[in-house]
gemmi code that builds the backbone of each chain (N, CA, C; Angstrom):
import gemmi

chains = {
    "A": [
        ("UNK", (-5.420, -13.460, -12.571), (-6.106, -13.729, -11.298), (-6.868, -12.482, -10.869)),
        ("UNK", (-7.993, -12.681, -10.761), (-8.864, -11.236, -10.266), (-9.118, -11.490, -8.634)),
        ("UNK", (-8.716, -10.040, -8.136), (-8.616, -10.295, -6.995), (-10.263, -9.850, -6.502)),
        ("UNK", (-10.001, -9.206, -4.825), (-11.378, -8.892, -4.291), (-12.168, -7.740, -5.047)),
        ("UNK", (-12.912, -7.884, -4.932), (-13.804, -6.537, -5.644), (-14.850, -6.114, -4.586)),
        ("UNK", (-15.090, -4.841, -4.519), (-16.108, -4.331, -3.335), (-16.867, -3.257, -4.307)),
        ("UNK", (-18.254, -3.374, -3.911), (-19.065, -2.366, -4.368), (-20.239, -2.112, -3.374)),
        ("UNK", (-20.526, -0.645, -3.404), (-19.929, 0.157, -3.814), (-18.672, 1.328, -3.298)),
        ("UNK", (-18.218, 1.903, -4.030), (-17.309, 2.255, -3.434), (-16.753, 3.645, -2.036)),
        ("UNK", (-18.162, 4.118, -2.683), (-18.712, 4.922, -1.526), (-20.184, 4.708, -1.237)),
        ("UNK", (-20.668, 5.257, -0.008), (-22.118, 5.387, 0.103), (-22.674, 6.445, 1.394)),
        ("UNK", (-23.409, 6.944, 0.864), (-24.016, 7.939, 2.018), (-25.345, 7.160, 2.216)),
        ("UNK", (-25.707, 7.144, 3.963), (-27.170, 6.939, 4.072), (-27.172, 7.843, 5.611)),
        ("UNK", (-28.447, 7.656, 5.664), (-28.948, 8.419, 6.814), (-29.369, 7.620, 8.121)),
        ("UNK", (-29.100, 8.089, 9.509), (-29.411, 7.202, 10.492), (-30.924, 6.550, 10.371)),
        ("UNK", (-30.912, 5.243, 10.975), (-31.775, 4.714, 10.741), (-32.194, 3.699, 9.105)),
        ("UNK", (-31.688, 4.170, 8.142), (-31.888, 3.402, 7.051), (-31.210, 1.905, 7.051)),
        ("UNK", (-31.277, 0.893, 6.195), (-30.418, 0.013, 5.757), (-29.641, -0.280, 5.250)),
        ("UNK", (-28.572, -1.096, 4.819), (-27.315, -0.856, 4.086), (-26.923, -2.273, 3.415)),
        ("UNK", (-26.648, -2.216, 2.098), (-26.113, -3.779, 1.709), (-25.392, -3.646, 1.172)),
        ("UNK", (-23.912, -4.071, 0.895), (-22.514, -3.870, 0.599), (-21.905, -4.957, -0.016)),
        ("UNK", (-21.441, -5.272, -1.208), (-21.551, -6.533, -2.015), (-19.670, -6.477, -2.277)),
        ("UNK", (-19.532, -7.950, -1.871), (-17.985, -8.704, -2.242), (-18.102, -9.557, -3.117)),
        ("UNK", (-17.117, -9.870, -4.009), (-16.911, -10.775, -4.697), (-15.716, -11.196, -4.598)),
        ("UNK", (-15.319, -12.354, -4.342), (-14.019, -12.971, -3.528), (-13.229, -13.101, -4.906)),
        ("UNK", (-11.852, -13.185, -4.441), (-10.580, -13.624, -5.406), (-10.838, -15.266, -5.667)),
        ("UNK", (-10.362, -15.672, -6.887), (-10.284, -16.774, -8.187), (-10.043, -17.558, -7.089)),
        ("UNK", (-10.483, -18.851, -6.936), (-10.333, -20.045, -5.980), (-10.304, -19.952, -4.710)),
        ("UNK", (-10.700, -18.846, -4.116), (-11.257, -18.459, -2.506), (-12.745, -18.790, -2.171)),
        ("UNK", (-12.961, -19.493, -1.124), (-13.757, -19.858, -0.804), (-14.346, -19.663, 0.275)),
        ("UNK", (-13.698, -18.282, 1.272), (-14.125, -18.202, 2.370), (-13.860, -16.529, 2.435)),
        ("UNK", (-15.126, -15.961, 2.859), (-14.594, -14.239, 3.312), (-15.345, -13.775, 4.598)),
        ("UNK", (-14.295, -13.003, 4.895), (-14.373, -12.372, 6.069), (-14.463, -10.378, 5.726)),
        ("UNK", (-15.187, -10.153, 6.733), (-16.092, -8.269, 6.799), (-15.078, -8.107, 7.757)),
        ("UNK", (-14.538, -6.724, 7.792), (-13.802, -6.004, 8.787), (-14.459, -4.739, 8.616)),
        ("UNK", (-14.533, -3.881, 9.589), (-14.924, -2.570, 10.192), (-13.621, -1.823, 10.276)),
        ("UNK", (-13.480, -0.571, 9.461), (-12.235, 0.394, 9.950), (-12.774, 1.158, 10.170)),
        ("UNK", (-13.026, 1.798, 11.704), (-13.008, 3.243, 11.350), (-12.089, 4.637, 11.216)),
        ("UNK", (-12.140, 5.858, 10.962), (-10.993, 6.604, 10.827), (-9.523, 6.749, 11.738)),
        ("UNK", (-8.713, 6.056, 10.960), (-7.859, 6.499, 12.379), (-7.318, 5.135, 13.109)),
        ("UNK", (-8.218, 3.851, 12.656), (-7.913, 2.587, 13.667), (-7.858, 1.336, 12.789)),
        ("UNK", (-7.422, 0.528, 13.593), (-7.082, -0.750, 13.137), (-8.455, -1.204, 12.280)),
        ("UNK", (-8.553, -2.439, 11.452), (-9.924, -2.959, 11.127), (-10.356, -3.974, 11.860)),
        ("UNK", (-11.491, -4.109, 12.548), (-12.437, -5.161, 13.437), (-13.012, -6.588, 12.384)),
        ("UNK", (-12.588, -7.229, 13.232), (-13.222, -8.441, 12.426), (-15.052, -8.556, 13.074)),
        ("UNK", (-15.707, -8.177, 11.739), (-16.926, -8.370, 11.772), (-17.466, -9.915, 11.979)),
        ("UNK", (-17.667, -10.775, 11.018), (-17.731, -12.441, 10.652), (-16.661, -12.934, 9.600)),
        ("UNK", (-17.352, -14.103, 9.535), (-16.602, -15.059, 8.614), (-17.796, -15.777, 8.040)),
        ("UNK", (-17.472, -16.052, 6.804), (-18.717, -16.976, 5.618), (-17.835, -18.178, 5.254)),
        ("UNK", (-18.320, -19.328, 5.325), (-17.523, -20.375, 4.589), (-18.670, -21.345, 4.270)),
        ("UNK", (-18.289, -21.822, 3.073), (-19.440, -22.845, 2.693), (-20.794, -22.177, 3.015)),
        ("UNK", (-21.313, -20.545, 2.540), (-22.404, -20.133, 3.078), (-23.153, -20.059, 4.299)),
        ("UNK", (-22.076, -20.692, 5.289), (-22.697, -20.257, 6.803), (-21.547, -19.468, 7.845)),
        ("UNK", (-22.562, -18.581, 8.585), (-21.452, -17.762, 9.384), (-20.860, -18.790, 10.090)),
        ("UNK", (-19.619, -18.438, 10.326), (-18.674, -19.296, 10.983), (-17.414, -18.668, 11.920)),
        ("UNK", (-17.793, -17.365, 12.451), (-16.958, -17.140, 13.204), (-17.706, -15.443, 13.363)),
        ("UNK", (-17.638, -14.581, 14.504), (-18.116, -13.198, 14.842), (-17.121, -12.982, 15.778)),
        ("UNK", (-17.256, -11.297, 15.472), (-16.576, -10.502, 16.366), (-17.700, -9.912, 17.088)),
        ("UNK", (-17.629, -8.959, 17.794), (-17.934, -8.186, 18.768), (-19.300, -7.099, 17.850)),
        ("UNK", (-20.241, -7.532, 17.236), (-20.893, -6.831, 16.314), (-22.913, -6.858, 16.824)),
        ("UNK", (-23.373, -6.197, 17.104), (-24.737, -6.874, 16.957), (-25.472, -6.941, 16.232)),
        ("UNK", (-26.798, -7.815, 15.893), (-26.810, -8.647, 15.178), (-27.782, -7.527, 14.068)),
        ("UNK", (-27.666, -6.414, 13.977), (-28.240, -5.534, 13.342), (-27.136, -5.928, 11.788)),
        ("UNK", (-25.781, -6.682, 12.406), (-24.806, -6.458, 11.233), (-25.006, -8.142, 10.745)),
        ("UNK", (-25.344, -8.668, 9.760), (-25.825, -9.792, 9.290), (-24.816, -10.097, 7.752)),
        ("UNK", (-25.178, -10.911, 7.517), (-24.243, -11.290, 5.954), (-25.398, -12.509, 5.164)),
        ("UNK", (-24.077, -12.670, 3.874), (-24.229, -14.072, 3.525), (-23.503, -14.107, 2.234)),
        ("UNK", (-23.442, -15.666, 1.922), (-22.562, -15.904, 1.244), (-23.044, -16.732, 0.083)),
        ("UNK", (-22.993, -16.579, -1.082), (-23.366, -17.062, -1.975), (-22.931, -18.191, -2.803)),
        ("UNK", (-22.953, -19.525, -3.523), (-22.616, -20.169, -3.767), (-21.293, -20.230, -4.754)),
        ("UNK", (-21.349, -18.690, -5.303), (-20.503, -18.451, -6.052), (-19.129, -17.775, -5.325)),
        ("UNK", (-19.580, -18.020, -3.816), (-18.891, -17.100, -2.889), (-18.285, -15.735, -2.840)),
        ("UNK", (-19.611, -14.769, -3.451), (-19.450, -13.590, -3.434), (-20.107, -13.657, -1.767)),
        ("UNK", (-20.204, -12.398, -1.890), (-21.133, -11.981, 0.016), (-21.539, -10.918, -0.589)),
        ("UNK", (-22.355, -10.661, 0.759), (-23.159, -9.360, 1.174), (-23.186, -8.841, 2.566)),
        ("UNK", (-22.803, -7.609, 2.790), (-22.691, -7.131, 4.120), (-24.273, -6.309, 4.558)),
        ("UNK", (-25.325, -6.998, 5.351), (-26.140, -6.035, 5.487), (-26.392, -5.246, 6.959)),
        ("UNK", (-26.610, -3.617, 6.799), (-26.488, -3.272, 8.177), (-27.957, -3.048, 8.184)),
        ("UNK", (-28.773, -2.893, 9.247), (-30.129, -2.524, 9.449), (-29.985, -1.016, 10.780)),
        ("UNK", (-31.262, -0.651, 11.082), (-30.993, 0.597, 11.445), (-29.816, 1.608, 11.793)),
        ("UNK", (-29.031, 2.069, 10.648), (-27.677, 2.539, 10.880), (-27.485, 3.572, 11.916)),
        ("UNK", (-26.491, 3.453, 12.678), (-26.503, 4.479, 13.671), (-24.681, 5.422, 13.119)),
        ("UNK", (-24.932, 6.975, 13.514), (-23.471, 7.666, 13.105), (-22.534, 6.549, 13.178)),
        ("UNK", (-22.557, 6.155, 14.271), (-21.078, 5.479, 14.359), (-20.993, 4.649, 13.552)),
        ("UNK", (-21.288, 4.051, 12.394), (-21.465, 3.008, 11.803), (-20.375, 3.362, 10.449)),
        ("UNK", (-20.629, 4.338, 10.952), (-19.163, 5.437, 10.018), (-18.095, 4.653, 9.850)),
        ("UNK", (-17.652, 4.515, 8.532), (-16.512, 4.048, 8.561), (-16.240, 3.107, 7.065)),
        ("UNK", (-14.857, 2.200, 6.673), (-14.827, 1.764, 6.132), (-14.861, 0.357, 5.935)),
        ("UNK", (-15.409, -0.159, 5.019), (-15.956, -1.847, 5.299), (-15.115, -2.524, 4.634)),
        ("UNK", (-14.597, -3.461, 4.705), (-13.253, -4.245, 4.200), (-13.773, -5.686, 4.070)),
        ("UNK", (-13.642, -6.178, 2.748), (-13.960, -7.275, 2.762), (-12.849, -8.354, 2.236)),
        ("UNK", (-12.648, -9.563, 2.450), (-11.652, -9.837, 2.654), (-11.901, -11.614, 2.501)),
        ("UNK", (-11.190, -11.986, 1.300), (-11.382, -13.661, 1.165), (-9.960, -14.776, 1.283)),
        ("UNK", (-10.453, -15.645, 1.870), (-8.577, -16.460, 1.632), (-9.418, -18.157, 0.973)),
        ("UNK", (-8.348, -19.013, 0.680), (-8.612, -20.194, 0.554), (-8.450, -21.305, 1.209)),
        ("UNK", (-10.180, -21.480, 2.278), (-10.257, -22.034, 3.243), (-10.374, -21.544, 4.742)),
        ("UNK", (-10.542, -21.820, 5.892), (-11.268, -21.196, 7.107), (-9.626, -20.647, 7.493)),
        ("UNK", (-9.092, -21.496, 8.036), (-7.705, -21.509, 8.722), (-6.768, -20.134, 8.023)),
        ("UNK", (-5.860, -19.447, 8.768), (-5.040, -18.507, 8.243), (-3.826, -19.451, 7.544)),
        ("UNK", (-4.135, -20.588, 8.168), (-2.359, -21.806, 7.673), (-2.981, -22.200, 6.357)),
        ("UNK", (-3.821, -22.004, 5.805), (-4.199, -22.374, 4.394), (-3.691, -21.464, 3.447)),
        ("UNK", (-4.379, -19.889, 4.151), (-3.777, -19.024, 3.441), (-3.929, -17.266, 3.667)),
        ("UNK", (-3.092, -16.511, 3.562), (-3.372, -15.219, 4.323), (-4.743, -14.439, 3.852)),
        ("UNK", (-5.210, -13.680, 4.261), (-6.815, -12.662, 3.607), (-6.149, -11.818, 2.466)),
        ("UNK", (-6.826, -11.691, 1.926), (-6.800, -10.972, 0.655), (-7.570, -9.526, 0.405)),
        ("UNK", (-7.435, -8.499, 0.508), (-8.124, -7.412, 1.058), (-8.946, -7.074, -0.355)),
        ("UNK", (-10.391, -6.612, -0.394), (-10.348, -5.499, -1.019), (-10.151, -3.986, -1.133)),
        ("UNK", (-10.853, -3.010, -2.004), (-10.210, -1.605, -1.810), (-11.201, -0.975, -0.358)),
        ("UNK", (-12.224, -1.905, 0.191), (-13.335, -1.309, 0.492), (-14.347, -0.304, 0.281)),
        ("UNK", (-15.357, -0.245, 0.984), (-16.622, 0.503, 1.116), (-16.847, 1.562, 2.019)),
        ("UNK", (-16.318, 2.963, 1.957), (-16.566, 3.955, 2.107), (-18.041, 4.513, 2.558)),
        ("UNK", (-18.665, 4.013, 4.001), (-19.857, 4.450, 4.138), (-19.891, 5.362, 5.177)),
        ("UNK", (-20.437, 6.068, 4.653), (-21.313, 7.636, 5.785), (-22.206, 7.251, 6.419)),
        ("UNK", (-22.969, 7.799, 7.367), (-23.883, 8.025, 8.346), (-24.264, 9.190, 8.587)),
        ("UNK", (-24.919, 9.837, 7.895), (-25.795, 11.693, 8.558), (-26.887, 11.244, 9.094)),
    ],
    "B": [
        ("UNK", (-7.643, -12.447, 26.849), (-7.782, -11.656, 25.606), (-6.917, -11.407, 24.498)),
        ("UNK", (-6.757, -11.513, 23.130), (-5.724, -10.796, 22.004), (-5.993, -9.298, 22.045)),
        ("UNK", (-4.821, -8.951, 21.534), (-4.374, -7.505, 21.858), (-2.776, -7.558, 20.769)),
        ("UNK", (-3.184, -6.340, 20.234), (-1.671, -5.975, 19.474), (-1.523, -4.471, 19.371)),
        ("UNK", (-0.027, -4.184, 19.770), (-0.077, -2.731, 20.105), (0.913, -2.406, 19.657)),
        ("UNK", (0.872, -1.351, 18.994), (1.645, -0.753, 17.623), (1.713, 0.735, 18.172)),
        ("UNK", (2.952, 1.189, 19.107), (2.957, 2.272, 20.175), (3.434, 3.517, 18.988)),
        ("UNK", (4.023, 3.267, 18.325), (4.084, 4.280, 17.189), (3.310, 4.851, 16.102)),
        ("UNK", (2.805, 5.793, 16.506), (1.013, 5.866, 15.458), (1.544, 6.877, 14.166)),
        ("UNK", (2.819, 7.604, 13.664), (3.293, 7.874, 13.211), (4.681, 8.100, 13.267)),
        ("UNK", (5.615, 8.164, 12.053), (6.519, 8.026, 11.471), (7.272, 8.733, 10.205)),
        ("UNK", (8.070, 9.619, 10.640), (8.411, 10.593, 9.356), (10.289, 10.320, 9.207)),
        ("UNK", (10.204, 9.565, 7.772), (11.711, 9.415, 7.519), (12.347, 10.253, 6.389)),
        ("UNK", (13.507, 10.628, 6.038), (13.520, 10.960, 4.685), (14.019, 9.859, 4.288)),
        ("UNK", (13.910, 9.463, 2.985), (14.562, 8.585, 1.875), (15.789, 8.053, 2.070)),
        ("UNK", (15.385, 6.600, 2.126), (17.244, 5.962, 2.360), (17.488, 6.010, 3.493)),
        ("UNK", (16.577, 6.519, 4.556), (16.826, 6.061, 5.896), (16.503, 5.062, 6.311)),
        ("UNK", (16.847, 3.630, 6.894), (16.017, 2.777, 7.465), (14.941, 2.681, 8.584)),
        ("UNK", (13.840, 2.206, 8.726), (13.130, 2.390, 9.614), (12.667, 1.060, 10.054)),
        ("UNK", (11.996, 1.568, 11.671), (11.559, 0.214, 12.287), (10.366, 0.390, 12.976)),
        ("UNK", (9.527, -0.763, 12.647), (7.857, -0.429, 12.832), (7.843, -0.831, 13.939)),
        ("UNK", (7.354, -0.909, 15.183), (7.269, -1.929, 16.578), (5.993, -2.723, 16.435)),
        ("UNK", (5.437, -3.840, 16.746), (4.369, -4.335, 17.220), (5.058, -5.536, 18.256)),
        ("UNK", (4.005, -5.317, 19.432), (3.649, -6.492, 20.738), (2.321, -6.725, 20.884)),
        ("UNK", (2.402, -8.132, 20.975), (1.025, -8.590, 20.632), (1.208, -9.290, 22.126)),
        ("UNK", (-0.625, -9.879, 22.206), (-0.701, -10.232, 23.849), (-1.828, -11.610, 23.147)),
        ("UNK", (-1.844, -12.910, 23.906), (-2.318, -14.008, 23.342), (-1.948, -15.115, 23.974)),
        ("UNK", (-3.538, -15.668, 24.559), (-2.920, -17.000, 25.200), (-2.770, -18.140, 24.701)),
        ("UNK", (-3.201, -17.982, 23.211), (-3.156, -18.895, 22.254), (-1.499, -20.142, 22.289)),
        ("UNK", (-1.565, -20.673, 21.979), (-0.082, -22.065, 21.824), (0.324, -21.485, 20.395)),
        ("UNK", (-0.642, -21.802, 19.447), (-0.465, -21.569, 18.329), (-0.980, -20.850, 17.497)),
        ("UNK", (-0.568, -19.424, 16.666), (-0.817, -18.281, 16.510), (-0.397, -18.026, 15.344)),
        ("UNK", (-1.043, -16.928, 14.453), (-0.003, -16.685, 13.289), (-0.087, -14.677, 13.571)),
        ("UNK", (1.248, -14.156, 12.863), (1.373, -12.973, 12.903), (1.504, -12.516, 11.189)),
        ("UNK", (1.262, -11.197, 11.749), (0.838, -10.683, 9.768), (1.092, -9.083, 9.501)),
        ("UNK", (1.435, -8.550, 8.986), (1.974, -7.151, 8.456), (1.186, -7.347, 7.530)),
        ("UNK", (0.259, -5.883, 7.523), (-0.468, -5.571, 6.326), (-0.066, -3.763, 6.002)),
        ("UNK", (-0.156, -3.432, 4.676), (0.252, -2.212, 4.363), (-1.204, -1.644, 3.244)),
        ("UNK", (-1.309, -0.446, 4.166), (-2.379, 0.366, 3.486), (-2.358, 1.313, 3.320)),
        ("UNK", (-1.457, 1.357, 1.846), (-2.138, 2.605, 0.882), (-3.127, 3.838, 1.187)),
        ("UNK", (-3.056, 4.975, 0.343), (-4.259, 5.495, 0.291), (-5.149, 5.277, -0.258)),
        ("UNK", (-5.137, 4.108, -1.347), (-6.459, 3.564, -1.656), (-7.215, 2.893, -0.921)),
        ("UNK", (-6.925, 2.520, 0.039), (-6.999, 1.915, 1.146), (-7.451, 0.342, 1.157)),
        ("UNK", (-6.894, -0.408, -0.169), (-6.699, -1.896, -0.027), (-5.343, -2.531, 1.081)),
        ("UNK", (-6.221, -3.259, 2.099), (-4.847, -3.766, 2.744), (-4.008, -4.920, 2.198)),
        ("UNK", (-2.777, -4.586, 2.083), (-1.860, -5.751, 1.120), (-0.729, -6.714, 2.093)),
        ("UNK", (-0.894, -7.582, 1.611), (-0.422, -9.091, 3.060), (0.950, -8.646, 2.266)),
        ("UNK", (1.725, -8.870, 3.483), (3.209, -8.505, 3.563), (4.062, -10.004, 3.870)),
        ("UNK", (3.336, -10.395, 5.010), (3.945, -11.633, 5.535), (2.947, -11.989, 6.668)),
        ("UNK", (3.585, -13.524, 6.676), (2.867, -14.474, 7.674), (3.520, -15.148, 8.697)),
        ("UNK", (4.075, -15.546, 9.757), (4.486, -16.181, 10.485), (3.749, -16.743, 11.565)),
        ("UNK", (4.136, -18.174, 11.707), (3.142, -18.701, 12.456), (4.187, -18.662, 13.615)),
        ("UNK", (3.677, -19.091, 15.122), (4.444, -18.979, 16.448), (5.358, -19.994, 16.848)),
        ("UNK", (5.659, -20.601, 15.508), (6.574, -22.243, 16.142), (8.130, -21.653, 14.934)),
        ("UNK", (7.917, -20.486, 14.417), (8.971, -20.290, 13.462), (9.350, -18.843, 14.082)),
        ("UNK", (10.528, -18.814, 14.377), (11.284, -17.716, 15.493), (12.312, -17.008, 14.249)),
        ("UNK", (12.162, -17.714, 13.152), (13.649, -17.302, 12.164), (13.368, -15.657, 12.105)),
        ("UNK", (14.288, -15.429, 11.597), (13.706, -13.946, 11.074), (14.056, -14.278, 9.397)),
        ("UNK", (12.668, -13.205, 8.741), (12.610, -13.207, 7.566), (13.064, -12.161, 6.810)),
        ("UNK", (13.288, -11.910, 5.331), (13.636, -11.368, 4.630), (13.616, -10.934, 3.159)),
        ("UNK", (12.869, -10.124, 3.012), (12.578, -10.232, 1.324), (12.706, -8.677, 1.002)),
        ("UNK", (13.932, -8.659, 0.036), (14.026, -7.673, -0.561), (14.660, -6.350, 0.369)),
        ("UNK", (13.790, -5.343, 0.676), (14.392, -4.069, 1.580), (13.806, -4.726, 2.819)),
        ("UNK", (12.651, -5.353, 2.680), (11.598, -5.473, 4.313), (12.465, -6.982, 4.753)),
        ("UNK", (12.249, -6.497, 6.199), (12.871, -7.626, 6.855), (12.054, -7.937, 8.576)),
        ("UNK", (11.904, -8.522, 8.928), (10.872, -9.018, 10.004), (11.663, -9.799, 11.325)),
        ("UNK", (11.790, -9.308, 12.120), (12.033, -9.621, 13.481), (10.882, -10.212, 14.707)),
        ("UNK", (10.756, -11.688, 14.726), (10.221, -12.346, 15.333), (10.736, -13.157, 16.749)),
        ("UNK", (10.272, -12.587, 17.840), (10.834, -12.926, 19.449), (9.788, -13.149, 19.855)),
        ("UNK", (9.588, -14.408, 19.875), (8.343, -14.930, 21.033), (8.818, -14.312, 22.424)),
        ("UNK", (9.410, -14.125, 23.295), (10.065, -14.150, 24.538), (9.558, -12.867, 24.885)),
        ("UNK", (9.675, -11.559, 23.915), (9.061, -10.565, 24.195), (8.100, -10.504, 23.933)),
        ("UNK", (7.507, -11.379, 22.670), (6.173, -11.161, 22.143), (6.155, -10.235, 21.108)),
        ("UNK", (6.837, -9.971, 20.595), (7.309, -8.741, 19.424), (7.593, -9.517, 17.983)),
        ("UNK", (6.813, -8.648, 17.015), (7.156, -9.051, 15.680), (7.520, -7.383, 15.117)),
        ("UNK", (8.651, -7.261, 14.936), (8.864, -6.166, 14.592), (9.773, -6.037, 12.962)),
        ("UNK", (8.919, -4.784, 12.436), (9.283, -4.807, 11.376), (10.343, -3.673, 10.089)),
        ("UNK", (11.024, -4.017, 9.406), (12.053, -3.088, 9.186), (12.168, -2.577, 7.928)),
        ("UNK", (12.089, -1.603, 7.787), (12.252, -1.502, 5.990), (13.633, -1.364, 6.139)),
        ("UNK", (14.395, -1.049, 5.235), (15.701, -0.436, 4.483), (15.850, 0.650, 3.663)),
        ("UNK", (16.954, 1.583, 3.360), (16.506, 2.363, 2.259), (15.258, 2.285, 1.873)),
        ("UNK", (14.590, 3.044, 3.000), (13.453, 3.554, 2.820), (13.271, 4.408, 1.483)),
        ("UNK", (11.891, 4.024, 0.611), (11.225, 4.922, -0.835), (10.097, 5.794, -0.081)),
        ("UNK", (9.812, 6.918, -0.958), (8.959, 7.605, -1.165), (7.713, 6.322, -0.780)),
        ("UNK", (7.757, 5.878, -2.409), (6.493, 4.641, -2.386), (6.071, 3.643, -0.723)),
        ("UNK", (6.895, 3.704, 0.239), (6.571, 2.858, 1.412), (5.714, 3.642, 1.844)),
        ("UNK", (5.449, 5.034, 1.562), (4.271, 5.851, 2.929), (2.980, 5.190, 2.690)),
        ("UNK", (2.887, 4.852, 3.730), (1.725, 4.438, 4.108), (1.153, 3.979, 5.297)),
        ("UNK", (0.428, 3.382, 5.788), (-0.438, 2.491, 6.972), (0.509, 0.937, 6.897)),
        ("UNK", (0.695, 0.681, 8.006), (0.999, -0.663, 8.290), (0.656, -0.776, 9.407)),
        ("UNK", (0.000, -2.105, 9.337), (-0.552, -2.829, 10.541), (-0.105, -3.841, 11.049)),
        ("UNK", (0.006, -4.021, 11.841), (0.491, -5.376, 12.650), (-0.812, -6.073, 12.848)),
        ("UNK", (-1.072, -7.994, 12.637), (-2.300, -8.384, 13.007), (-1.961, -10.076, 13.820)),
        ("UNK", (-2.782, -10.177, 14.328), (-2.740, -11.463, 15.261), (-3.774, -12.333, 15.011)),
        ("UNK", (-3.261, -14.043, 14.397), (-4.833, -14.816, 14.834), (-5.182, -15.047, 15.745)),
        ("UNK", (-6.606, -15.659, 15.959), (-6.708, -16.000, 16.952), (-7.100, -17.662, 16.625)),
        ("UNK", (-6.247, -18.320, 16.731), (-5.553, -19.520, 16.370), (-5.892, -20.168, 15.077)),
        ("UNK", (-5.960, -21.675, 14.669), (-5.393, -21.504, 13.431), (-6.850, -22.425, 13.078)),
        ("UNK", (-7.719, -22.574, 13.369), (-8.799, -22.933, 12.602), (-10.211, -23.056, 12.132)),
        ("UNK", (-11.559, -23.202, 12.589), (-12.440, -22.673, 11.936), (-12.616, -21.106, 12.025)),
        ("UNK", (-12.594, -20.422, 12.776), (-12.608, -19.231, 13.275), (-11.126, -18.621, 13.093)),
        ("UNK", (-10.023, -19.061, 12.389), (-9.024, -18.468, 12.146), (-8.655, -17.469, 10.813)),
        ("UNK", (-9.604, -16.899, 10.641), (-9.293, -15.940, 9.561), (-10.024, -14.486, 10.797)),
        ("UNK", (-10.018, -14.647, 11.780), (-10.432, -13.560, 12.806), (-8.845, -13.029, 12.640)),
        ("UNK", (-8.781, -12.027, 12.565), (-7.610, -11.306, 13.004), (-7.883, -10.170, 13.677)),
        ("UNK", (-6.288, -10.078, 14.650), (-7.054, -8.836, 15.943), (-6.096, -8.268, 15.184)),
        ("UNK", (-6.252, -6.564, 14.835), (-5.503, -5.634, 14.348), (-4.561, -4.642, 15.604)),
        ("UNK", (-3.493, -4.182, 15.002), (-2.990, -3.108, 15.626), (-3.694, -1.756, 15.473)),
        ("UNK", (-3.258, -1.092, 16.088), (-3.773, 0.279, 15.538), (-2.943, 0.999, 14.131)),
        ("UNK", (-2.098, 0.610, 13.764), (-1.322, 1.151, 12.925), (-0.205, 2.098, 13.190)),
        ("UNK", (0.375, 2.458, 12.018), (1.494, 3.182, 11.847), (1.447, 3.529, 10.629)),
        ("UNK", (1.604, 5.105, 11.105), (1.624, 5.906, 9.393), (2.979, 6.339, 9.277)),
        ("UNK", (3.765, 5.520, 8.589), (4.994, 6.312, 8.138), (5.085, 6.968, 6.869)),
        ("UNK", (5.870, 8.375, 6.846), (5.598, 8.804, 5.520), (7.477, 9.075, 5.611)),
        ("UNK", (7.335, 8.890, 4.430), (9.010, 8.879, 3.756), (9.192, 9.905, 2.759)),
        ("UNK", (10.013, 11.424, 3.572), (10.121, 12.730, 2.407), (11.211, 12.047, 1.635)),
        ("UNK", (11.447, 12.677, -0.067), (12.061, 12.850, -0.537), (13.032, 13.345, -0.415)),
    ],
}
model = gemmi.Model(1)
for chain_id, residues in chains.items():
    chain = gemmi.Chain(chain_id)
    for i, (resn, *xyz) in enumerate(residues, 1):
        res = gemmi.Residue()
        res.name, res.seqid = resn, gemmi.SeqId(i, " ")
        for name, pos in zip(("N", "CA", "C"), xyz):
            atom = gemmi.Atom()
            atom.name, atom.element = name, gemmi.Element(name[0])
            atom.pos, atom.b_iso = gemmi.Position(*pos), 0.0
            res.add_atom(atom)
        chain.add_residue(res)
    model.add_chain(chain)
structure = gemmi.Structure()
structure.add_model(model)
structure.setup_entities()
């Protein structure tokens, strides 16, 4: 069973640039969810992808976008990055929307900078 | 609002001591699920357990053992003969109920316990 995979595993960019951050979900998962850690704190639930449409947001604006691919990998994209954007990106798939289906499945995440 | 608060932000045991993680969670939800996640320094978070809010048992697997009280609102969690290998991040997490939008989880802040030799 291959689980989540995140790439890449680090990344430096500079304020203002763009950012795209690629998941590939665990064997018969069909739904993933982006979390935000930053140093020190819990992880934020960014969205949710199911069946290729967002289906659930946290507290994010809309600079932070996704999508989900038929093969139900994703993509996390950020647009004008600001410092705080610092932090680690967690991506995260289960099988089906509901947590009663089945718990998230973490990957190792994405290690991104902001100078 | 959800809210989970994990008042212990670190934790230093030696080996073979037992320890106990706290989380209180806040939720006006009926029906809820609770979740222990443990993070490494690689920093993959790894599902520990699940309990949904209609099951009060307490659970048990292996050294870890889980204390669930709706009444306080507490899911609190326990190792045993604590290892070296337990240091790490654990989180306490909360849904926010159980369906299209239920893979939202509100996080704790964590707990770093590290376990000397």
């Amino acid at each position: 069973e291959t689980g989540v995979t995140q790439s890449p595993t680090h990344l430096i960019k500079t304020r203002g640039q763009q950012v795209t951050l690629r998941c590939s979900s665990q064997s018969g998962h069909n739904t993933v969810s982006w979390y935000q850690q930053a140093l020190g704190q819990g992880p934020q639930f960014i969205f949710q992808y199911y069946r290729e449409e967002e289906n659930g947001r946290g507290n994010f604006p809309p600079r932070f976008s996704g999508l989900q691919f038929p093969n139900y990998s994703s993509e996390l994209n950020v647009n004008a990055l600001e410092l705080d954007d610092s932090a680690l990106y967690l991506c995260a798939s289960s099988a089906g929307q509901g947590v009663y289906n089945s718990p998230l499945h973490f990957g190792n995440g994405t290690r991104l900078t902001v100078t | 609002a959800q809210k989970v608060t994990q008042a212990q932000t670190e934790i230093s045991v030696v080996e073979k001591e037992d320890v106990t993680l706290d989380c209180v969670y806040e939720t006006r939800d009926t029906t809820y699920y609770l979740f222990w996640y443990k993070q490494p320094p690689s920093g993959e978070l790894v599902f520990l357990i699940r309990r949904n809010s209609f099951d009060e048992q307490n659970e048990i697997s292996g050294r870890y053992s889980w204390n669930f009280q709706k009444s306080t609102s507490s899911f609190n969690f326990t190792i045993t003969a604590s290892q070296v290998v337990d240091s790490a991040v654990y989180f306490c997490a909360l849904s926010h109920g159980a369906n299209n939008a239920g893979n939202m989880l509100t996080f704790g802040g964590g707990t770093r316990l590290m376990v000397k030799p």
